[in-house]
N, C-alpha and C positions, 0 to 999 in steps of 0.2 A: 480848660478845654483839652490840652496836653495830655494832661493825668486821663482825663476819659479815653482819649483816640488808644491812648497806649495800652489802659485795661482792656479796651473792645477786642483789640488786636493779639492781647495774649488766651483773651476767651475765645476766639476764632479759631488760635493756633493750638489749643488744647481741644477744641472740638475736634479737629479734623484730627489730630492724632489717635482722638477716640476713635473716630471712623474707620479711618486706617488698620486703631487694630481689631477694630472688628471685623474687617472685612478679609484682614490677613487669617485671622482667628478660623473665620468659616472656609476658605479657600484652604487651609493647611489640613481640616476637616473633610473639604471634598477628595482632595488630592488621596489622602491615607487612606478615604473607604474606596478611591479607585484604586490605589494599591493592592489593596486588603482583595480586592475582587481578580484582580488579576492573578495574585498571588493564588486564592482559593481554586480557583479554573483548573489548577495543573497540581493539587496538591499531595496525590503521590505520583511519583513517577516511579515506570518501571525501566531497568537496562538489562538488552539484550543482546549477545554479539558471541559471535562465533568461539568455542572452546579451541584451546590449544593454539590459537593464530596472535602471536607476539602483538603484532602490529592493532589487533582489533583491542586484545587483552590491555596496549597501552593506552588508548584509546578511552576506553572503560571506565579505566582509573580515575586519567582526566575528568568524565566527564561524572563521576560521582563527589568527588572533591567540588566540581563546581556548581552541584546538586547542592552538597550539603551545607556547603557556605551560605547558599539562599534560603536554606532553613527547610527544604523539600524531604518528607519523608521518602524513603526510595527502597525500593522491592528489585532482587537483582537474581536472575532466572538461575534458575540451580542446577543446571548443566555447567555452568561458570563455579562451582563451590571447590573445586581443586585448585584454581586457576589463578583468581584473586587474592593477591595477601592484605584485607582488608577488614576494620576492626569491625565487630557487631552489624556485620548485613546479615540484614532478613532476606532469604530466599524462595521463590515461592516454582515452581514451575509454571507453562506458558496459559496454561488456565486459570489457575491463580493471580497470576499477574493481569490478565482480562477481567477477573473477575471485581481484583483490587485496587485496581490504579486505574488515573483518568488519562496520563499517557505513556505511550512503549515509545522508548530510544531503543531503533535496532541499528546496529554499529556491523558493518560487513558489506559483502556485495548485495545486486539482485535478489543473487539463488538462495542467500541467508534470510533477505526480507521475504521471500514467497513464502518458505517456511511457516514463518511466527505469523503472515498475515493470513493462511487460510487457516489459523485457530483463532487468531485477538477479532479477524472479522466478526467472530458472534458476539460480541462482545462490546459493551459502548464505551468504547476508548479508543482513541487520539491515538497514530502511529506517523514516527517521523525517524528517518534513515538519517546515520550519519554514515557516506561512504569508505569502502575499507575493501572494494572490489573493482572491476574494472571497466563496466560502461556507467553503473548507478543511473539508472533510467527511473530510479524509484528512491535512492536513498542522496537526498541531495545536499546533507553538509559535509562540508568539509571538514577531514578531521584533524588536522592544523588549524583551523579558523573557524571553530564552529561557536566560540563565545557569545561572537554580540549580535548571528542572526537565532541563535536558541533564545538570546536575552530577550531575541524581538517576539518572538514564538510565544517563553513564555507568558510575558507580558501582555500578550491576549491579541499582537499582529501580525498575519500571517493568512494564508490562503487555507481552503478546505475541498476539498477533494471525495466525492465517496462513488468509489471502484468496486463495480460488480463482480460477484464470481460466477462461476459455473458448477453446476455440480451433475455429477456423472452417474449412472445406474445400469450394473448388466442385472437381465432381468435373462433367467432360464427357463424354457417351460411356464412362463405366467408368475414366477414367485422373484421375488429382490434379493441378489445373493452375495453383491457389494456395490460398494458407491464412496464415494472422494469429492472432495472441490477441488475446483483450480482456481488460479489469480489469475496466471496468463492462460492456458489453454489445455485442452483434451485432446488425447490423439489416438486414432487407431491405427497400431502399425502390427505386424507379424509379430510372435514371440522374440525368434530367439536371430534367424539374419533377412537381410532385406527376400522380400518374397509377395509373389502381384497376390490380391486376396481380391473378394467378391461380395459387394454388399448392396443393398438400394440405401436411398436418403429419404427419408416422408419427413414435411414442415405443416407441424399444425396438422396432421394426416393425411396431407395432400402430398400425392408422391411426385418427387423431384428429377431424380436419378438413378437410374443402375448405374453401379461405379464399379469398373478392372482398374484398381489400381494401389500401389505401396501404403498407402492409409489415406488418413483424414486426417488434418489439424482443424478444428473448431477453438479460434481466436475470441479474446474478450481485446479494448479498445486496449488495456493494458501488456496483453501481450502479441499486440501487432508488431510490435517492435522487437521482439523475440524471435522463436523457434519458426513463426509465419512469415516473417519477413524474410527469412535466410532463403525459405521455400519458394519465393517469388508473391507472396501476399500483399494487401495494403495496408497500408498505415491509418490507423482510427485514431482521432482525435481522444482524449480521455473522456469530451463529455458529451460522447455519441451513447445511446443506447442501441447498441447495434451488435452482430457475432459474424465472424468472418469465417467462409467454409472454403476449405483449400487443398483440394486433391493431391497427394504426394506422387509425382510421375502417372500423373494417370495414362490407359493404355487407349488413349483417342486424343484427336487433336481436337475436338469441340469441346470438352471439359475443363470449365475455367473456375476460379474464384468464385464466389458470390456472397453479399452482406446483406442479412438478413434481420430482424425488428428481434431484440435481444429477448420481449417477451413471447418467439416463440420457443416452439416444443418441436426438438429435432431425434427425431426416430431414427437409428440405426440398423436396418436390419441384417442378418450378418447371412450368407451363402450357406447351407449346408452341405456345397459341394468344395467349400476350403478344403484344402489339404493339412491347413497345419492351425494351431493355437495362435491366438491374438492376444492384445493387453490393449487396454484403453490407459493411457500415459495422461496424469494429472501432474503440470509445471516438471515432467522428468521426474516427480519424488514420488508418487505413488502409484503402482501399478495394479491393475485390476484386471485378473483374468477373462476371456473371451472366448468360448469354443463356435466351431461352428453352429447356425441354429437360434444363436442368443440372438436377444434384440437391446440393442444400446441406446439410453434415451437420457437425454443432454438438453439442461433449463438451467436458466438463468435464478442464481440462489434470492431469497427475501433478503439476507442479512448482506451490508456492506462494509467493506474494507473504509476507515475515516483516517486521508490521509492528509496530513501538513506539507503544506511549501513555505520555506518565506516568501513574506510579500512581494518580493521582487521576483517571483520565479516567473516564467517566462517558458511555454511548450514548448515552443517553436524556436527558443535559442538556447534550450537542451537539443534539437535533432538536428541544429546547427552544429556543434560542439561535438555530438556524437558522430554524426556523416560528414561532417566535412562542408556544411554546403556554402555555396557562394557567397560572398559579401552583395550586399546592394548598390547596384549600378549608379545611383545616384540619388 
């Protein structure tokens, strides 16, 4: 009776180890093909970051050493080809890099991320700032500590974001004679120094305003917190679909702000009785001439900006951190 208890019990203890390792077997199986997919999601990346700036250049370096250790093939924007002393990158410029990779590290401030983001916008690829400027309203690692929330990024956790743009058209006489996007905002201001100019507003073709005054900012929710906000504007949440109109010193006290449904169509018409040249200002980097007479007409683009946060990102204790604002009462 002995001899039996004992055999049963080493046939028991041999079954379950069978189990065991079959069960470790398929789990070690699930684990790797979630590896393997995580790993696939991001598997080239592109960097990008300001030429000639020490600080972004070291940066850079960083964070392709920590690319390549993970096995990530990596395209590295060729404005950077003087800059880096580093073996065998392939460099592509910022179309190329849209076109080849699933996502762009841009390493700088703000005004570096508007940049690269109104071209990678057309583009389906993943863009995520490592900060290297001074509000980073948009590029949010850290670049002393950006290892284990990119580790978390790339491993498939993380927020997603997708920021409209604008895009802008002077139209002379009936024909389209340039046009630009913005990230954060449009403006119409004088050429060359401040000077009151003369325009109406029609929304959807229904006229709004005759406006005297130093220009116009037309806000995306993105750059409410920019060049709008300094003007006395509001702040838009990022996942408003909404455009913010915000007269620069207009010359009347009943001309205020106002936020408007991002799908419409905002007509410019400009004074023929300006005295001087205008520019419609795309994020400060692109300018587009304006005579009197043109008509300026400003919609919300199809293509969007796809941007990353780590998981733990938090809007409202970014404008905490940036303003200063109160702690909670209780």
């Amino acid at each position: 009776m002995g001899i039996v208890i004992i055999v049963s019990s080493l046939l028991i203890k041999t079954f379950i180890r069978g189990i065991l390792k079959i069960i470790t077997f398929f789990a070690n199986r699930h684990f790797m093909s979630l590896d393997s997919k995580q790993q696939s999601q991001f598997k080239t990346i592109g960097l990008i970051g300001k030429p000639q700036h020490s600080e972004a250049l070291q940066t850079l370096t960083s964070l392709y050493s920590f690319l390549q250790a993970r096995a990530h093939s990596i395209i590295v924007d060729i404005r950077l080809a003087d800059d880096l002393a580093l073996p065998k990158i392939h460099y592509e410029d910022l179309v190329g890099i849209g076109q080849k990779c699933d996502l762009a590290i841009v390493v700088g401030g703000d005004g570096y991320m508007l940049g690269a983001a109104r071209v990678l916008a057309r583009f389906d690829i993943s863009v995520i700032g490592v900060n290297r400027g001074n509000l980073g309203f948009l590029t949010d690692l850290d670049p002393e500590n950006f290892e284990q929330p990119l580790t978390e990024v790339l491993e498939g956790t993380y927020q997603t974001e997708n920021r409209f743009l604008l895009e802008a058209q002077v139209y002379s006489h009936g024909n389209l004679k340039s046009s630009s996007t913005a990230v954060n905002e449009a403006v119409l201001h004088p050429d060359k120094i401040a000077h009151m100019i003369e325009f109406e507003i029609y929304v959807n073709d229904n006229f709004m305003i005759n406006q005297r005054a130093d220009g116009l900012i037309l806000s995306t929710p993105t750059g409410s917190t920019a060049y709008s906000l300094s003007g006395g504007g509001p702040i838009l949440t990022p996942n408003l679909d909404a455009i913010s109109l915000l007269p620069m010193f207009p010359h009347t006290l009943n001309s205020r702000p106002i936020v408007i449904d991002a799908n419409s169509t905002v007509h410019l018409k400009i004074a023929q009785s300006n005295s001087t040249e205008m520019q419609i200002s795309c994020d400060s980097h692109v300018n587009l001439s304006v005579l009197p007479g043109d008509e300026v007409v400003i919609k919300k683009t199809q293509h969007k900006l796809k941007l990353l946060h780590p998981q733990n990102y938090n809007y409202f204790n970014v404008l905490h951190a940036k303003f200063g604002w109160g702690h909670k009462l209780f």
